[in-house]
N, C-alpha and C positions, 0 to 999 in steps of 0.2 A: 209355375209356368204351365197354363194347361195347354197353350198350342204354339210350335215350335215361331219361336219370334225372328222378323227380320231384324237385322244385326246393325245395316249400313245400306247406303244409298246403291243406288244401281251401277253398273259398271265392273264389277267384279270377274274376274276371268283364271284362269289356272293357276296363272303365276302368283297371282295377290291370294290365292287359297293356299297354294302352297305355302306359303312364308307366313300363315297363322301359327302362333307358335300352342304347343301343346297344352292342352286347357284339362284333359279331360272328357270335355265337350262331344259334342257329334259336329260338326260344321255342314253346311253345305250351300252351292251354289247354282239358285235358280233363274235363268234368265236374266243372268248380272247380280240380283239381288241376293247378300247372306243371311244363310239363317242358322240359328243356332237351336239342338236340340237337347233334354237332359238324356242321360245313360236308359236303357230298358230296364222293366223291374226283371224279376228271377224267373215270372213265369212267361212272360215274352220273350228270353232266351230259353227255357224248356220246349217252348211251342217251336222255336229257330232252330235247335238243337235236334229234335223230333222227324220235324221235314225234311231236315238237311242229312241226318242218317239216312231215310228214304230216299231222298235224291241219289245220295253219291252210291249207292247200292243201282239201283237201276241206273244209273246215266256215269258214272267213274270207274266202278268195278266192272263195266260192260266197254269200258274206251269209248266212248259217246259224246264225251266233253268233261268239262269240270264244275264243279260246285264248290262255289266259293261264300262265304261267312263275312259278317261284316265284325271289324271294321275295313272296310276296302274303298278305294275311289273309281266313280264310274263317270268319266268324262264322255258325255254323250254330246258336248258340240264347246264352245270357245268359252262358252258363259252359263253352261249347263254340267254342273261334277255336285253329283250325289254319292250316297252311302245306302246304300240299299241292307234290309237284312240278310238277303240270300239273294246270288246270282249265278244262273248257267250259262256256260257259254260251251254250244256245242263244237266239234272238232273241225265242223267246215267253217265254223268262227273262230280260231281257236288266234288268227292273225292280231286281233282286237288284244290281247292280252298279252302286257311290256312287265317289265318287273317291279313295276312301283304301281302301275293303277290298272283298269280298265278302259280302254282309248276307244269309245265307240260304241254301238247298238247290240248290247248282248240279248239271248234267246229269250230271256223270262227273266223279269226280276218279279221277288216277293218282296212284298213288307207285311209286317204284323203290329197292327193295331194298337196303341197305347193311350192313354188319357191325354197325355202331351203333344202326337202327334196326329190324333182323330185327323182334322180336318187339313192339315198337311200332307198326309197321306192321299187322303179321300179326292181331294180338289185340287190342289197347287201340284202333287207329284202325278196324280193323273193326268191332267192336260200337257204337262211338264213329257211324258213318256211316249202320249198318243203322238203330240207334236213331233217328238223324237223320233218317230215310229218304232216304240219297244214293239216286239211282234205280238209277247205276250205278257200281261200284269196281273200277278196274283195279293189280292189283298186280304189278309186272313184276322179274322174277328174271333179273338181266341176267347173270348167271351161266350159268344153266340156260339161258335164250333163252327162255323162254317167259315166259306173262303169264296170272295168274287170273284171269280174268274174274268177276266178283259183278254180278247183275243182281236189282231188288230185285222179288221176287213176294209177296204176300201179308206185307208185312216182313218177308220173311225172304231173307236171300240164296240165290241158286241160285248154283254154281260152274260153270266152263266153261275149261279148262285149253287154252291156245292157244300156238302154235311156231312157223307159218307167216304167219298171218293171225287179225287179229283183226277183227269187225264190231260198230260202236256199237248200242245199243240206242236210243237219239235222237242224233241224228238217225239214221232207220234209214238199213240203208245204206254208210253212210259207214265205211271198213276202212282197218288200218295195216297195210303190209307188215313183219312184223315179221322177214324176212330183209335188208330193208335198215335193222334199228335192230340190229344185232350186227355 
């Protein structure tokens, strides 16, 4: 499977994702439509692993918010629950966050890059976030070493292509050494 395939016709909402029974799988539901994704390999959990130490150092151990690790659900409208690799959600968001998923527009999601889900990533989850208005989408090419930054202005995304160092937009500020995630 090189790019994460849709599964079933349109119409898909919370309740019909919940009752997929355990696969395995990554599931997700975009604009009604499911799609299914294979697991990461080891070094797009190392690169997940890497920023998410970073993260929760500046933004957890500082009470800032939380950083959260997938597998997790991020219900951003009736017919929109994804799985993001990493999610923050800062503490004046912190309302967004039930004991089972994510209910709403968290600060920053990341995803990292994979053969399977290139162009699901790149296209379908980006319009999928701008639409939602994630504030901020970092999409990280653990390949290349860098990471595009999308920060949302006027809803529309601004891009910001980073190699060395990247800085959050909320909490401001707060930066990943992205020479110690390669």
């Amino acid at each position: 499977m090189t790019d994460a395939r849709k599964a079933a016709p349109t119409g898909w909402d919370y309740a019909a994702y919940a009752a997929i029974p355990y696969d395995g799988r990554r599931h997700e539901i975009i604009g009604g439509d499911h799609f299914v994704n294979p697991a990461p390999s080891l070094y797009h959990q190392q690169v997940s692993r890497r920023i998410q130490f970073q993260l929760y150092g500046s933004i957890e151990l500082q009470e800032l918010g939380v950083v959260i690790n997938a597998p997790v659900d991020v219900q951003l409208g009736p017919h929109d629950i994804v799985q993001p690799d990493l999610v923050v959600v800062t503490r004046e968001r912190k309302h967004i966050l039930t004991p089972i998923k994510v209910k709403g527009t968290p600060d920053l999601i990341i995803e990292i890059l994979s053969p399977s889900n290139y162009d699901h990533d790149l296209k379908t989850k980006r319009e999928m976030y701008q639409r939602c208005r994630v504030p901020e989408y970092w999409i990280v090419f653990p390949d290349e070493h860098q990471v595009l930054q999308l920060v949302l202005a006027d809803d529309v995304y601004t891009e910001h292509v980073e190699t060395d160092s990247i800085t959050m937009a909320v909490p401001p500020g707060k930066s990943v050494n992205l020479t110690d995630v390669w």
